[in-house]
NUDOVEX-56068 format. One record per residue (C-alpha): residue number from 1; x, z, y. Coordinates in Angstrom, 1 decimal. Layout:
BEGIN
(NUM,(X,Z,Y))
...
//
This chain:
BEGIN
(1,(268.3,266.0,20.9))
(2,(269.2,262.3,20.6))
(3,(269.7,262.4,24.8))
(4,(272.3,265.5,24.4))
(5,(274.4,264.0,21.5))
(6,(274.7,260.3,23.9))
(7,(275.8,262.7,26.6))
(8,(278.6,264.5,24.7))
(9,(279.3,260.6,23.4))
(10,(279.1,259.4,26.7))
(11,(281.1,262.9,27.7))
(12,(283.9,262.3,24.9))
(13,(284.8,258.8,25.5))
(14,(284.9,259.0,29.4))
(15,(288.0,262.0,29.2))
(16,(291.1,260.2,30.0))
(17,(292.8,261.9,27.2))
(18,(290.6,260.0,24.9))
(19,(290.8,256.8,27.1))
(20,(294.6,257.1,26.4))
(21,(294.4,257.0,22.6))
(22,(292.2,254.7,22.5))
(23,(294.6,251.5,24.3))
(24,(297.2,253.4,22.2))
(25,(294.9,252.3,18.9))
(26,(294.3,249.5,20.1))
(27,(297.7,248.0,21.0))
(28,(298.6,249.1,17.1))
(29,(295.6,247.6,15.8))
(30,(297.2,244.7,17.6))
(31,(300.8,244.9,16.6))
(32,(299.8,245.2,12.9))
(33,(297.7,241.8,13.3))
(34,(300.7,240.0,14.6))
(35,(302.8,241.2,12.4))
(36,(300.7,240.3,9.7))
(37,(300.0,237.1,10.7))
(38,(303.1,236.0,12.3))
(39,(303.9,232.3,11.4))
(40,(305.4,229.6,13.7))
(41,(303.9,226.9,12.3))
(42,(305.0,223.4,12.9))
(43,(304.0,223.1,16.9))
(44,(306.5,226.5,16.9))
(45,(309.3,225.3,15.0))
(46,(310.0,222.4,17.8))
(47,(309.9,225.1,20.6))
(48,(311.8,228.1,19.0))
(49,(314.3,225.3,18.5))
(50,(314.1,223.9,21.5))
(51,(314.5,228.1,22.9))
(52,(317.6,227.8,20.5))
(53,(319.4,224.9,22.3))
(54,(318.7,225.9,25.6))
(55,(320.1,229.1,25.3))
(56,(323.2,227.2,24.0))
(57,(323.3,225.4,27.2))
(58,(321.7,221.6,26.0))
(59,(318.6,222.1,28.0))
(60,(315.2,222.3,26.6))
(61,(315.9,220.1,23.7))
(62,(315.7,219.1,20.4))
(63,(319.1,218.4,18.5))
(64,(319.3,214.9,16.6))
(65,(321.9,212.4,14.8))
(66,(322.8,208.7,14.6))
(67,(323.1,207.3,11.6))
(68,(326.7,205.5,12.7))
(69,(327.8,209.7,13.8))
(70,(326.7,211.6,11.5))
(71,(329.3,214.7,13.1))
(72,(328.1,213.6,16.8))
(73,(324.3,215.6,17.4))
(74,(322.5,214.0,20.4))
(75,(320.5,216.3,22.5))
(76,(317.1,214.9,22.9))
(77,(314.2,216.6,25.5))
(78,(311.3,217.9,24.1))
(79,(308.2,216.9,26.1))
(80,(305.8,217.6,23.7))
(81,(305.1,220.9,24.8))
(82,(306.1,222.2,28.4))
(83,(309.1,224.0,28.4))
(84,(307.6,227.1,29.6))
(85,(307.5,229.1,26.1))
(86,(310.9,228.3,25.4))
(87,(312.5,229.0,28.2))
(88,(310.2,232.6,28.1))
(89,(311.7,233.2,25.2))
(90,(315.4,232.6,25.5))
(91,(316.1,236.3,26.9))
(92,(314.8,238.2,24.2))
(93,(316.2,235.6,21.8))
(94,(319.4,236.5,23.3))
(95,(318.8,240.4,23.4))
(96,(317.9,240.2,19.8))
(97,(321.1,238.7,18.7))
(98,(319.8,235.5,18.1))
(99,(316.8,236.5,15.9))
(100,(314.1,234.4,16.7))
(101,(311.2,236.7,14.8))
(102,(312.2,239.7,16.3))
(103,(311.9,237.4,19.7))
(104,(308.5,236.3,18.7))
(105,(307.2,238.9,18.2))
(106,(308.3,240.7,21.2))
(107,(307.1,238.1,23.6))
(108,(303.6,238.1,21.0))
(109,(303.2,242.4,21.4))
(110,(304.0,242.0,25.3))
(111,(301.4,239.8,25.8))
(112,(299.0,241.1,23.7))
(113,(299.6,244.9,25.0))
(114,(298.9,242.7,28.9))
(115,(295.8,241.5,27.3))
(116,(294.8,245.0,26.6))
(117,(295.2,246.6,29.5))
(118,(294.2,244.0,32.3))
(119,(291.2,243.6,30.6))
(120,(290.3,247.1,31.0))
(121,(291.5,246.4,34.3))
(122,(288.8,243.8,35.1))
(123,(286.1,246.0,33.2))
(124,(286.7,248.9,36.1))
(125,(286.4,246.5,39.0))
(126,(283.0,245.0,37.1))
(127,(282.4,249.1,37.7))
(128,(281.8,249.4,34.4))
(129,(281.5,253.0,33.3))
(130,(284.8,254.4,31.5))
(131,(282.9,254.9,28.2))
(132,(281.6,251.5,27.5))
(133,(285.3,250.3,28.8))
(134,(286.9,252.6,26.0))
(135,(284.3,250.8,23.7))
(136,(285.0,247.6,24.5))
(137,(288.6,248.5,24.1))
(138,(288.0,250.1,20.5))
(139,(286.1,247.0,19.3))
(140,(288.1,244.3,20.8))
(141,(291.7,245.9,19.5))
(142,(290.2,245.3,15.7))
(143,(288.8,242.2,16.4))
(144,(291.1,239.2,15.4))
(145,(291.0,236.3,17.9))
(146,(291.5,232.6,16.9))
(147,(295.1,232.7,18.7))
(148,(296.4,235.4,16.9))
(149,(295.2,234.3,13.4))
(150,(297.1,231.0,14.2))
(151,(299.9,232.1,16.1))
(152,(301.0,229.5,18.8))
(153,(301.6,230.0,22.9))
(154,(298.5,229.9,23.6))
(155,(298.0,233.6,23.2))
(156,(300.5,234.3,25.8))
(157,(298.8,231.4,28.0))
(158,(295.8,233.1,28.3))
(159,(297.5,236.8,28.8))
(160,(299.0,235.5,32.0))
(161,(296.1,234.1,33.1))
(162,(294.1,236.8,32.8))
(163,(296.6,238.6,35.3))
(164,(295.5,235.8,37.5))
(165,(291.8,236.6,37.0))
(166,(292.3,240.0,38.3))
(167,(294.2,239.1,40.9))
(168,(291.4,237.0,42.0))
(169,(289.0,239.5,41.9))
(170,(291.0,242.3,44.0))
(171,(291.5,239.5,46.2))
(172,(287.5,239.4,46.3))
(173,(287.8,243.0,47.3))
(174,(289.4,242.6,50.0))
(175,(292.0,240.6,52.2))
(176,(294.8,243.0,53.2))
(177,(298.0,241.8,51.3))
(178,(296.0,238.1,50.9))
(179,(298.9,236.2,50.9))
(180,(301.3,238.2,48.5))
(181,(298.4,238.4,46.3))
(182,(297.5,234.3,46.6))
(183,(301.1,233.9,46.2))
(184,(301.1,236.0,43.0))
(185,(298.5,234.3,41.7))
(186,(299.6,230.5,42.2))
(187,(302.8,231.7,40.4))
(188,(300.8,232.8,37.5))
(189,(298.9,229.6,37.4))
(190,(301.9,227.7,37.7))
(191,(303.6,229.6,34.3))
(192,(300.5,228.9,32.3))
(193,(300.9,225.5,33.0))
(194,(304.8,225.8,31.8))
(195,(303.5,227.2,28.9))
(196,(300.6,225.0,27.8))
(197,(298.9,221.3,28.7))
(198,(295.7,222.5,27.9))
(199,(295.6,225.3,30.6))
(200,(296.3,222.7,33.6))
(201,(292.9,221.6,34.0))
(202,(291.7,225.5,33.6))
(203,(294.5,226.6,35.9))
(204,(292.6,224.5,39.4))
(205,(289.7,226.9,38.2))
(206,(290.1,229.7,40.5))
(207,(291.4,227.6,43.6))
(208,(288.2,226.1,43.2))
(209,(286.2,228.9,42.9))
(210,(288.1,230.5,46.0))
(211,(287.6,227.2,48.2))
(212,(284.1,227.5,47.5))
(213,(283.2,230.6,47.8))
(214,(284.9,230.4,51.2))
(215,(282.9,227.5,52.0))
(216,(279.7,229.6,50.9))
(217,(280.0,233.2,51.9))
(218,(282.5,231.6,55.3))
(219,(285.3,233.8,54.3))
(220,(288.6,231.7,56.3))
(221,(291.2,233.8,54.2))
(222,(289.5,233.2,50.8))
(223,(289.2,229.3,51.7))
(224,(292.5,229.0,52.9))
(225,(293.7,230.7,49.7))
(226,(292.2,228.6,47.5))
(227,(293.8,225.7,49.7))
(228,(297.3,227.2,49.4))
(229,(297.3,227.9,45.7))
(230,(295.4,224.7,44.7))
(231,(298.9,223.1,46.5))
(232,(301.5,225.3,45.3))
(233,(300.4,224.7,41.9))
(234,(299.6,221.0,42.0))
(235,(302.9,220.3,43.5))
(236,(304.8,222.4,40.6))
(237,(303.1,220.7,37.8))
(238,(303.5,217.8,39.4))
(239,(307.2,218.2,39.6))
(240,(307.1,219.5,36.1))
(241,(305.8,215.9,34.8))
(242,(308.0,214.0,37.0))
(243,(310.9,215.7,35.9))
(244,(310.1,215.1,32.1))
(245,(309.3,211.4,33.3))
(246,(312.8,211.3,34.9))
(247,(315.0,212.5,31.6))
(248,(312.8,211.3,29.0))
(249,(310.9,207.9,30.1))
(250,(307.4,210.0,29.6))
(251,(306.0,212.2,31.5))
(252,(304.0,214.4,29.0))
(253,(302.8,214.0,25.1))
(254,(299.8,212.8,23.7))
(255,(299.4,213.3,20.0))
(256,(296.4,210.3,19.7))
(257,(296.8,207.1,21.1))
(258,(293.0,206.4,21.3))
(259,(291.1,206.0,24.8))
(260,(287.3,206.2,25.4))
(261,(284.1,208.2,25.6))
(262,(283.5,209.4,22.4))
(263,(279.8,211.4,22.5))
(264,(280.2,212.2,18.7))
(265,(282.4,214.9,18.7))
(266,(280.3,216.9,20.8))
(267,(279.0,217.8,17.7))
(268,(282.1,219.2,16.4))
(269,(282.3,221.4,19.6))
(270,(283.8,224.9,19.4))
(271,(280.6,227.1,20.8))
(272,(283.0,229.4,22.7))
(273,(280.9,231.4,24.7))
(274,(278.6,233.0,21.8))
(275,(282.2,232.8,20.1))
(276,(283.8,235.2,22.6))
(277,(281.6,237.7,21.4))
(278,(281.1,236.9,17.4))
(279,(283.5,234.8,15.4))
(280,(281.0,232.1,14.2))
(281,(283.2,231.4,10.8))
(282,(282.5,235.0,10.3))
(283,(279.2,234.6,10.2))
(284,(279.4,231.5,8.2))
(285,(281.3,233.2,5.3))
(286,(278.8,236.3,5.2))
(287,(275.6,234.7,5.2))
(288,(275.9,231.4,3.3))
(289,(277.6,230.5,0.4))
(290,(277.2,226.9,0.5))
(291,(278.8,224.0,3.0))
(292,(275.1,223.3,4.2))
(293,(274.0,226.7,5.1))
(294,(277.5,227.0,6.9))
(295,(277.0,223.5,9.0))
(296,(273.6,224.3,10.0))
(297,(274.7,228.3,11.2))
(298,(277.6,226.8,13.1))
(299,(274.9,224.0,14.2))
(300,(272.8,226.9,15.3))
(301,(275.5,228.4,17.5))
(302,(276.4,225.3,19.1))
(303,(272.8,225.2,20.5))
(304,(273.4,229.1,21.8))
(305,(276.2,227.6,23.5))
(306,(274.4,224.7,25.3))
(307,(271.5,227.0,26.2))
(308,(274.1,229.5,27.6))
(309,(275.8,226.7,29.8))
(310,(272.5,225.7,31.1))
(311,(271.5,229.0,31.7))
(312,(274.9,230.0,33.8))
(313,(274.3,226.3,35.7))
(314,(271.0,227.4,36.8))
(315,(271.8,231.3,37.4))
(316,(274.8,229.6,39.6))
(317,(272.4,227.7,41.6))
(318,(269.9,230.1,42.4))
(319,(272.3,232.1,43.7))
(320,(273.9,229.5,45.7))
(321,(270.2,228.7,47.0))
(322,(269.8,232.2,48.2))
(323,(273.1,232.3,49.8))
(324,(271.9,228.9,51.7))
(325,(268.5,231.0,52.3))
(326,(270.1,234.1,53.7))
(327,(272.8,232.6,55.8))
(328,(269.9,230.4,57.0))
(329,(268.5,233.6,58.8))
//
């Protein structure tokens, strides 16, 4: 009985007719959230303004006045963020007869709807059966992420690099079409690191991982990939920086002055890989009512987190002995 109702589950989730209403739920699950939550926030304000003056033809730029000319603005770059948000968007800024929510949340329900559906994307090269793709879909289209709660660019960041990550992986399938899809792929890493500074140490990621696992498996097309988009990308943030350096005097912004090592805030840590899966303040505000109980829950998930990075480190080099072992033969 119980095997012939998880067959006409199984059965009912896998018809495409289903699979459509399902992304269709989940992008409005979505679009409700956003809307919801839609705020700019400070680190917005400075970069919708910045989209405003750019469109007007002042660059990327923040509009300010002397005290001697009042009457006189001066146009002054903003390199606190990269200008890769802005500039993305100016268009729909435009379209939208200069209404900066309606160009918000456009750029927001895109990216969110590209989220969606490469995702699935991945899933089905992972061969993961249709059904548990459809509930994955179901359950991550209600689930509210940190970077929707708190609306900022790096929502859009990490829907473009997620493009990249499939990419990758049909790249991993195989090598006809290797250098359109390398060439794809170094673009998209270049935009998320236009978009964000946080995302250009993430963004060498998957050059790495393609130099390597040509270096492993001896795949010349996957090495020399990784080669060729670890270059294109280093050279256009690289021009990036030197460009703000050229028309500003710096080449980037840092927001704390300090320099070091600084061990302690390890324990502050965001556990983000048992966080991909459970929002830990979720938890926190469920099961505990107090600030102790909450600190030692968080505490507890932060030593999930180590354990899970240890276990990955030594599931990656088992693998990479028996790769050593079976090339050995």
């Amino acid at each position: 009985m119980a095997k012939n109702i998880k067959n006409s589950i199984t059965q009912f989730l896998s018809h495409k007719s289903v699979s459509i209403a399902i992304v269709l739920i989940a992008i409005g699950s979505r679009v409700l959230q956003l809307i919801f939550f839609f705020n700019i926030r400070v680190d917005g304000m400075y970069q919708y303004l910045a989209m405003k003056y750019f469109t007007a033809g002042h660059g990327v730029s923040i509009a300010e006045v002397l005290p001697e000319n009042l009457s006189h603005p001066v146009y002054e770059p903003l390199i606190n963020w990269p200008p890769g948000y802005s500039i993305l968007l100016s268009p729909f800024y435009v379209l939208f007869n200069h209404n900066y929510v309606a160009a918000g949340l456009t750029v927001d329900i895109l990216a969110a709807t590209v989220l969606i559906i490469f995702s699935r994307k991945i899933l089905r090269l992972l061969e993961i059966p249709i059904h548990l793709v459809n509930v994955y879909t179901l359950f991550s289209g209600f689930f509210i992420y940190n970077f929707y709660f708190i609306a900022s660019s790096d929502a859009i960041a990490i829907s473009i690099f997620v493009i990249a990550v499939h990419q990758t992986m049909l790249l991993l399938k195989t090598n006809s079409k290797w250098i359109f899809r390398i060439s794809l792929i170094s673009f998209i890493l270049i935009l998320c690191g236009f978009i964000k500074y946080l995302f250009y140490p993430v963004v060498f990621v998957i050059p790495f991982f393609l130099i390597a696992k040509g270096l492993i498996d001896k795949l010349p097309h996957l090495k020399k990939a990784g080669y060729i988009s670890f270059t294109l990308v280093a050279i256009a943030l690289a021009s990036l920086l030197l460009y703000q350096k050229s028309i500003s005097g710096t080449a980037g912004y840092i927001s704390q002055p300090e320099r070091g090592f600084f061990p302690e805030n390890l324990s502050h840590a965001y556990p983000f890989i048992p966080g991909s899966i459970i929002n830990p303040e979720s938890i926190t505000k469920v099961l505990s009512s107090s600030k102790t109980a909450e600190a030692n829950l968080f505490s507890l998930f932060q030593v999930v987190h180590i354990l899970s990075i240890a276990a990955i480190i030594i599931c990656i080099f088992l693998w990479i002995r028996k790769k050593e072992f079976e090339n050995y033969h």
